[in-house]
C-alpha positions in Angstrom: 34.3 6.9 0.4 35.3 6.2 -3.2 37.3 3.0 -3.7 37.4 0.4 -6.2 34.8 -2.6 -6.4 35.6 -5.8 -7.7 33.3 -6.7 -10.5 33.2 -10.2 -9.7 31.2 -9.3 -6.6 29.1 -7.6 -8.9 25.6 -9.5 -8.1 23.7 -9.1 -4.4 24.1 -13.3 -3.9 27.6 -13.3 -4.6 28.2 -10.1 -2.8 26.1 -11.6 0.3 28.2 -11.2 3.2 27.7 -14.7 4.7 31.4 -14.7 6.6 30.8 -11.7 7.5 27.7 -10.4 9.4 25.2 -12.3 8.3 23.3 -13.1 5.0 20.9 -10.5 5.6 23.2 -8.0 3.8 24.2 -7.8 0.1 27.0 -5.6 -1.6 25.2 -3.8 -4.1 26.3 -3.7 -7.6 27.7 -1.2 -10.5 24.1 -1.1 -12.2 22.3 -1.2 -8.9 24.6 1.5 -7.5 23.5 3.7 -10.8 19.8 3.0 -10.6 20.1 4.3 -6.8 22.2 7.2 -8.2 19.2 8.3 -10.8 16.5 8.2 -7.9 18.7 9.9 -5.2 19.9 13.0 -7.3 16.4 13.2 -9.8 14.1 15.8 -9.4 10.3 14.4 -8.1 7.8 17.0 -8.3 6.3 18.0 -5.1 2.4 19.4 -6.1 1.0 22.2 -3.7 -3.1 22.7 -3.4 -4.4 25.8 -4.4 -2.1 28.4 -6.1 1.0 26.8 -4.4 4.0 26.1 -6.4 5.0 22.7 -6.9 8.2 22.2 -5.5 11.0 20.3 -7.6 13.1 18.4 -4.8 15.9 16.0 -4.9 15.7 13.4 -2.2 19.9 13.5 -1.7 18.8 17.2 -0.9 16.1 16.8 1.3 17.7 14.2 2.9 21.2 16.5 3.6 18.4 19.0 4.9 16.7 17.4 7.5 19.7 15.1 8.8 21.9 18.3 9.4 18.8 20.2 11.1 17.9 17.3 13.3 21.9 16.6 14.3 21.3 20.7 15.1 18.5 20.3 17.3 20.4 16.9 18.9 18.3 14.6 17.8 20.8 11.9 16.5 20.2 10.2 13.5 22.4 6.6 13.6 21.7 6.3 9.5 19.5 7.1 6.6 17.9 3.8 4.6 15.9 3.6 1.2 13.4 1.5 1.7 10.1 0.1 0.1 9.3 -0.4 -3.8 12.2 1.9 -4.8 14.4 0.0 -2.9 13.1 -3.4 -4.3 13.5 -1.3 -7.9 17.4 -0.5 -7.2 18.2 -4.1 -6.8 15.8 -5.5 -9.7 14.9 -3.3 -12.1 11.9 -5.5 -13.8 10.5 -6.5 -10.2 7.3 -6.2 -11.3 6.5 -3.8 -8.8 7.7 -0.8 -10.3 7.9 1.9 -7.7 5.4 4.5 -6.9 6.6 6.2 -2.9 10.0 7.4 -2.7 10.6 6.1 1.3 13.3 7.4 3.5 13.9 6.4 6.7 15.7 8.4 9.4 17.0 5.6 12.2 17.0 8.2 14.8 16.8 8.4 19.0 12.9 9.7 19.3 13.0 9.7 23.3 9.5 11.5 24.0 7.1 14.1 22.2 9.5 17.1 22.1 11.4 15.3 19.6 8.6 14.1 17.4 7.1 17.9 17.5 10.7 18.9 16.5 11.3 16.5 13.2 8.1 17.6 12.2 9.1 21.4 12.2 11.9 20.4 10.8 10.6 19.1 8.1 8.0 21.7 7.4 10.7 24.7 8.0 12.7 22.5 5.4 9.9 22.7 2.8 11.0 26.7 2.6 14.5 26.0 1.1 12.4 24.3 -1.9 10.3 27.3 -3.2 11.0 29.0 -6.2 12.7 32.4 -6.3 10.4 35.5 -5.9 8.0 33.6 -3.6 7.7 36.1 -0.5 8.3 33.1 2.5 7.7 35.9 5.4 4.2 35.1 5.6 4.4 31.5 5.4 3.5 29.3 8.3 4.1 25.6 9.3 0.8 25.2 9.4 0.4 26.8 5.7 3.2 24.2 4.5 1.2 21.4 6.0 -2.0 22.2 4.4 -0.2 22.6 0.9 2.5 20.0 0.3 2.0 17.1 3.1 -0.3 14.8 2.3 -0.6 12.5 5.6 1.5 12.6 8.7 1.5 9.6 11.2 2.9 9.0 14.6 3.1 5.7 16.5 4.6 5.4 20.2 3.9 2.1 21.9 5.7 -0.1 23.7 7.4 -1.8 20.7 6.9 0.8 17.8 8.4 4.7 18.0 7.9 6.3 14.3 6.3 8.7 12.5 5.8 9.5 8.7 5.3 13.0 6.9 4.0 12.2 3.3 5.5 14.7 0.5 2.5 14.7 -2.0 2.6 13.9 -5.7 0.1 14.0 -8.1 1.1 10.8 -10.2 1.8 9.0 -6.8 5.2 9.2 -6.4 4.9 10.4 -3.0 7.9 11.5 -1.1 7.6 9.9 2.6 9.8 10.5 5.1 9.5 8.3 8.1 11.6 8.6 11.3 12.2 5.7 13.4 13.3 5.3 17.0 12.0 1.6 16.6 9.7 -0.6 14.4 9.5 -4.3 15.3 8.0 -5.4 12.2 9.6 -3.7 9.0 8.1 -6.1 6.4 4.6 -7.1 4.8 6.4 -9.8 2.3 10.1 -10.8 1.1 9.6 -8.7 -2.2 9.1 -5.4 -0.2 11.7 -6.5 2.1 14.8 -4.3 1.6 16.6 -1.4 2.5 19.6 0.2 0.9 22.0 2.4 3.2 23.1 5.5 1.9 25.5 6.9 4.5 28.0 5.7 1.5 26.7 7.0 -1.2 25.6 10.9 0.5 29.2 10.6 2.0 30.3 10.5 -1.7 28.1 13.0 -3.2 29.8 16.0 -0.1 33.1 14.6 -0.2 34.4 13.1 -3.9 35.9 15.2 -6.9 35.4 12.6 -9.3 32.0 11.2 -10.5 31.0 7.6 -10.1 32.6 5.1 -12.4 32.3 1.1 -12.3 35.7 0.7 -11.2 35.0 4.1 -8.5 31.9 4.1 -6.3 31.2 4.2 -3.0 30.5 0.4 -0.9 26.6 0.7 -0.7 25.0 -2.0 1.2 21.7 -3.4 0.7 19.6 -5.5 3.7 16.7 -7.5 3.7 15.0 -7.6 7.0 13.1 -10.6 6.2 16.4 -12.2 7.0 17.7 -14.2 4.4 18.6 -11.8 1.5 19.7 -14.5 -1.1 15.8 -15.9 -0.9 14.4 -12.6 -1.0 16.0 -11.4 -4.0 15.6 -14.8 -5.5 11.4 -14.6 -4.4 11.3 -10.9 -6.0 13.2 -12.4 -9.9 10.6 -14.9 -9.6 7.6 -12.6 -8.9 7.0 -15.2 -5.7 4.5 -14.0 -2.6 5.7 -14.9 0.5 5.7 -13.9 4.1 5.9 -15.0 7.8 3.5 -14.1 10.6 0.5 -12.3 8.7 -0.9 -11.3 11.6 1.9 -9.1 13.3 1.0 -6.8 10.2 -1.5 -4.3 10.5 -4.5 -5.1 8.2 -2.5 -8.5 8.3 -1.2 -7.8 4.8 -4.6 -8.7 3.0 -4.6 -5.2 0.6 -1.0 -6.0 -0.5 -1.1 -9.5 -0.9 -3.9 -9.1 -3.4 -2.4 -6.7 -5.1 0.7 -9.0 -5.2 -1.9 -11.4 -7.4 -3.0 -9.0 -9.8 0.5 -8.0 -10.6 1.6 -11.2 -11.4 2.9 -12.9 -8.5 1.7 -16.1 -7.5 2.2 -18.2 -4.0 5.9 -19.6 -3.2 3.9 -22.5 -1.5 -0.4 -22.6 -2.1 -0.8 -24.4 0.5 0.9 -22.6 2.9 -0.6 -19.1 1.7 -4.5 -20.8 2.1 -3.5 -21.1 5.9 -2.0 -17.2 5.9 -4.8 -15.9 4.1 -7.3 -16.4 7.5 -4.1 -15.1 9.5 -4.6 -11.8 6.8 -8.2 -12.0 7.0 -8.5 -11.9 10.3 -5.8 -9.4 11.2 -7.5 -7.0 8.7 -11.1 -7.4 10.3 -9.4 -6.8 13.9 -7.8 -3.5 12.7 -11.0 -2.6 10.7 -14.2 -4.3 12.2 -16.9 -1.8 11.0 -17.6 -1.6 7.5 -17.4 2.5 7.8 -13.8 1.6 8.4 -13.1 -0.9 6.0 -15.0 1.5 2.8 -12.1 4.3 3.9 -9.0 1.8 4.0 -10.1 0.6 0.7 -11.1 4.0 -0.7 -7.6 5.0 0.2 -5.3 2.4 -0.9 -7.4 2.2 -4.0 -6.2 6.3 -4.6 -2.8 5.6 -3.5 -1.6 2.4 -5.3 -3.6 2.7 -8.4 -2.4 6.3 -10.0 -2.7 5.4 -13.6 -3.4 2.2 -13.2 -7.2 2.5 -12.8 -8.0 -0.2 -15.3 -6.8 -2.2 -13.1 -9.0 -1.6 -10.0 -11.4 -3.8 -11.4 -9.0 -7.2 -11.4 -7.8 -5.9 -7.7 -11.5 -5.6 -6.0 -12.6 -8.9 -7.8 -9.5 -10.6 -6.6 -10.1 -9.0 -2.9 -13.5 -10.3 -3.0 -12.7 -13.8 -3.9 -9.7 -13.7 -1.3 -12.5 -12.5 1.9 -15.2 -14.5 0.4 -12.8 -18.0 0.3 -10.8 -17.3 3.3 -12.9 -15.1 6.1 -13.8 -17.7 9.2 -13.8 -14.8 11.9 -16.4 -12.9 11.4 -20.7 -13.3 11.7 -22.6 -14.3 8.1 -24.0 -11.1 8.2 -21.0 -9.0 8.8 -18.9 -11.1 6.0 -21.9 -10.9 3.5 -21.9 -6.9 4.3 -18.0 -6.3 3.6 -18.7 -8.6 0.0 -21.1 -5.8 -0.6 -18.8 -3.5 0.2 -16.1 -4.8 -1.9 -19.0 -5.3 -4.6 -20.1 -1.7 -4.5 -16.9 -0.5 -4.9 -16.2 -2.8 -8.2 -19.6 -1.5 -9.5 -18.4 1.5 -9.0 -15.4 1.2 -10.6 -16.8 -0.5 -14.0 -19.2 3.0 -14.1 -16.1 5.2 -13.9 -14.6 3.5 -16.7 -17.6 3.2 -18.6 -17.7 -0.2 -18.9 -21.5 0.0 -17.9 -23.4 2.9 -19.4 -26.0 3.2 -16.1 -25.3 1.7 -13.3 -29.2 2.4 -12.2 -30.3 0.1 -15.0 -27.9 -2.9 -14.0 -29.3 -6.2 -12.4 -27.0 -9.2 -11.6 -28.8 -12.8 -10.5 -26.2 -15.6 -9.0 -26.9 -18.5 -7.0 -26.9 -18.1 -3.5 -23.5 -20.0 -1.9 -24.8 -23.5 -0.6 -24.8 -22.3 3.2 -27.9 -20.3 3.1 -29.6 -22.1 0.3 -33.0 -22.7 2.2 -35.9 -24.5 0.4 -38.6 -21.9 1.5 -37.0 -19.3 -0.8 -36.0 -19.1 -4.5 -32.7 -20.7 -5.8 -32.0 -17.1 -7.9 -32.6 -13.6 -6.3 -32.1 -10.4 -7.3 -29.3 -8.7 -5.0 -29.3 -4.8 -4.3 -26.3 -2.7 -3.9 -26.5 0.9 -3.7 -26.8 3.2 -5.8 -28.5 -0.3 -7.7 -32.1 -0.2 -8.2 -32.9 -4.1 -9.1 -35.4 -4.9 -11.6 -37.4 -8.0 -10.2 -39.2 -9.6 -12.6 -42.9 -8.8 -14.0 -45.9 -9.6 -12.7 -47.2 -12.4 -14.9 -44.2 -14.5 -13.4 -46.2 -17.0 -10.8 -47.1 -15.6 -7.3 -45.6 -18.6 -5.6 -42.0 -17.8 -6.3 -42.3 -16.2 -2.9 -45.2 -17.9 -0.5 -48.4 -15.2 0.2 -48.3 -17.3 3.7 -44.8 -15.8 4.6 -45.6 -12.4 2.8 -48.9 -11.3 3.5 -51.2 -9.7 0.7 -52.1 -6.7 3.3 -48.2 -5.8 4.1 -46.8 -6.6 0.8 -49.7 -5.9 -2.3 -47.2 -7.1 -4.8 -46.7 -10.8 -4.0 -44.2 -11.1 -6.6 -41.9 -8.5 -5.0 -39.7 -9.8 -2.3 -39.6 -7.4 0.6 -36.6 -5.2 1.4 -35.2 -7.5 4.1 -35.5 -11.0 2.3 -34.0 -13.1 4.5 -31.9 -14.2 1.1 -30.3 -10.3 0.4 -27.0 -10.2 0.0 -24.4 -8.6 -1.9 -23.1 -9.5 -5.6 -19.9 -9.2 -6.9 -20.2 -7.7 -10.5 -19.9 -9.8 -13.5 -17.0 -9.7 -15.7 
């Protein structure tokens, strides 16, 4: 419980535990240990739809909660771990990174269905103890608490992964997720979003200790990074450095978060290295998403989740998406590639009109020169490229016939022989000028 800390262990690489167990772990400090304490025992906002209350919770609460329900129902739960950007936050405060989901996970023995059906009424029957006073809760259903405070729910069972994840919703984005896992074999996207903090300690203290926290009196809190070495993590994460292993053991093979990585700030710990990852990412994320259907949601979502009041930036994240496919994509077919660039492009368009960085986006016409691999001497160097809801404006008549050969467009199909036809060989997508 309480004890007293020696201040010379006061910094994660010092505190590294090297003789120990291994240099995964880290002995957090006095002003890491307070950071932790402000996010643990704050109050984040939980919005209902409709004319639900929001719910003011405390994760230290919803945490004691849900671990005392679950040890009821004997469904063990080995430890709970902060993990994610708030994590990353705790142990450097200007990351870079800031930190948007609150994520908790419950290490806990998941043997079949029964006990994934029971967290998950768990957590929903927990959502009761949160409501304001004078809200009648006889009437209330599970299902009723689903529809109004839980934004996604997820379950995985395969032979290597046993988790699920019930998403708290908040309107600014500060999400409260709680994910309950039997077993995950890849815990990771990159080194900078690498750690967990263990708060057995620290929750330990908050039933148990008289005294408040002090620097010389706190509870041992222990830090991991289960990219393995947790000296170069926190070290990559100062330094605002990208850098992973295995891309494509990642689902979407990282590509969303690495670019978002770039527009934050942080650059490649090796270039070279990260051009030969960016085909693993590429590829991994056209596997998990091959139709473009797929792809538009993905995007649409991550887009609405990472970007709460940061629109501006959309923008810088899309065009640095688009340069990332467009550079590094060797998987897919020409057409299916040049489709997702539209995609991509659409969306930035899209973007620049929410702003209002374009007054009409029906008025907007972008020429570019086609890339070298389907340049084609039968055609036009420059073209005019058509992305919905954009209605190009080719140019007028007087401009010379043979921009586009009558013997390949014949008068009787196409009276206009100035206009190409809807399915030029040369259409393609644009990506929007800056």
């Amino acid at each position: 419980m309480g004890e007293k800390v020696d201040s010379s262990r006061s910094t994660p690489v010092e505190g590294c535990l090297v003789d120990g167990e291994s240099r995964n772990l880290s002995v957090l400090n006095w002003e890491q240990v307070q950071r932790l304490d402000v996010i643990l025992a704050g109050s984040i906002p939980i919005h209902g739809r409709w004319n639900f209350p929001t719910l003011e919770i405390k994760p230290r609460d919803i945490v004691k909660v849900v671990r005392c329900r679950m040890e009821e129902k004997r469904i063990h739960v080995r430890e709970v771990r902060l993990n994610g950007s708030a994590a990353s936050h705790v142990l450097h405060e200007d990351s870079g990174l800031g930190w948007k989901d609150l994520d908790l996970i419950f290490c806990a023995d998941l043997k079949g269905e029964m006990e994934f059906q029971t967290v998950k009424d768990i957590v929903l029957d927990a959502l009761l103890d949160f409501l304001p006073e004078g809200v009648n809760k006889d009437k209330i259903t599970p299902v009723t608490l689903k529809e109004a405070y839980v934004q996604k729910m997820v379950k995985v069972c395969n032979d290597s992964d046993r988790w699920s994840l019930i998403s708290l919703s908040n309107n600014k984005g500060k999400n409260v997720e709680l994910k309950f896992v039997d077993s995950l074999r890849r815990q990771f996207e990159f080194s900078v979003d690498s750690f967990q903090i263990r708060l057995d300690s620290l929750l330990l203290f908050y039933e148990c200790s008289e005294h408040p926290m002090a620097d010389t009196f706190h509870p041992t809190i222990l830090g991991e990074s289960v990219y393995g070495d947790f000296p170069a993590a926190l070290d990559h994460l100062r330094k605002r450095l990208i850098c992973t292993r295995n891309p494509e053991e990642i689902r979407g093979g990282g590509l969303l978060k690495y670019c978002h990585l770039l527009v934050r700030g942080f650059c490649a710990a090796s270039g070279t290295e990260m051009k030969i990852l960016q085909r693993y990412m590429c590829s991994r994320f056209f596997i998990d998403f091959p139709a473009v259907s797929e792809q538009r949601r993905k995007l649409e979502s991550y887009l609405q989740n990472h970007f709460v009041g940061l629109e501006d930036r959309k923008y810088d994240y899309l065009a640095t998406l688009h340069g990332v496919v467009q550079e590094s994509t060797v998987c897919l077919m020409g057409h299916e590639r040049r489709q997702t660039l539209g995609l991509i492009s659409s969306l930035a368009l899209r973007v620049l009109a929410e702003q209002n960085v374009i007054p009409n986006t029906a008025n907007v016409t972008c020429y570019y020169q086609p890339a070298p691999y389907v340049a084609d001497s039968n055609f036009s160097n420059y073209f005019v490229a058509q992305v919905q809801p954009v209605y190009p404006h080719y140019p007028p008549p007087q401009y010379p016939p043979q921009q586009y050969p009558p013997q390949q467009y014949p008068p009787q199909q196409y009276p206009h022989p100035h206009q190409p036809p809807p399915h030029h060989p040369m259409y393609t997508a644009w990506m929007p000028c800056s």
